[in-house]
C-alpha positions as CSV (number, residue, x, y, z in Angstrom):
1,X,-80.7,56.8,61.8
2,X,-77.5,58.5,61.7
3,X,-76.2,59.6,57.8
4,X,-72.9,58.2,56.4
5,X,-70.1,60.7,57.0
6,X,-69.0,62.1,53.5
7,X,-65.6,62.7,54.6
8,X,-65.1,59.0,56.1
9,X,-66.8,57.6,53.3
10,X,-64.3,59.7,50.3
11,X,-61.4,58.7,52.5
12,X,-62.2,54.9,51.7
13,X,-62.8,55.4,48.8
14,X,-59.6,57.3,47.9
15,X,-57.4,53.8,49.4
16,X,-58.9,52.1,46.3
17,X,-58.9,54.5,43.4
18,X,-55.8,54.1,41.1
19,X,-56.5,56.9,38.8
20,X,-58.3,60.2,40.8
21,X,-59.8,63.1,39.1
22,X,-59.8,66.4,40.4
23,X,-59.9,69.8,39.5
24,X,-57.3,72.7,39.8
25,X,-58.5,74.8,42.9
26,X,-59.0,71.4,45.0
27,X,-55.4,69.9,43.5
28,X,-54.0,73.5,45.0
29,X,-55.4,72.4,48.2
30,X,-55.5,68.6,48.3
31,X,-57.5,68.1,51.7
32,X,-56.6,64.6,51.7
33,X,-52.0,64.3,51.5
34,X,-52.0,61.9,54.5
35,X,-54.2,59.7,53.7
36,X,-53.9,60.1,49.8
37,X,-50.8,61.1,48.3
38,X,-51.8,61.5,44.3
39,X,-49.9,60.0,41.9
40,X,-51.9,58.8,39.1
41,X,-54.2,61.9,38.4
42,X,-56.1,63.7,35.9
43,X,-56.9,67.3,35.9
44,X,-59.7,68.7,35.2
45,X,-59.5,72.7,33.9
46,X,-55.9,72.1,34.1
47,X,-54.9,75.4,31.7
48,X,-55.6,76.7,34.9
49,X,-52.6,75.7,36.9
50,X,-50.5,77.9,36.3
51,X,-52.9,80.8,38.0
52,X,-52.6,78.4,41.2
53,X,-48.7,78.0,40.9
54,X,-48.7,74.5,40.6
């Protein structure tokens, strides 16, 4: 039996969220701007921006 791809499965996941929570390195880097633009987010460690020039 082939295992569920993480990626695919985050990716539908992400077209139902309202609210996503993510952290400052991965906001830097948001893997997902095509599929997921954010817009309603909360940051986790987010004193921490600034070191990531966000």
């Amino acid at each position: 039996m082939q295992k569920d791809c993480l990626y695919k499965n985050r990716i539908e996941e992400l077209k139902e969220e309202h609210i996503t929570v993510v952290n400052h390195s991965l906001l830097a880097k948001w893997p997902y701007k095509d599929e997921k633009p954010l817009e309603n987010i909360i940051v986790d460690e987010a004193h921490n921006l600034t070191e990531k020039g966000i």
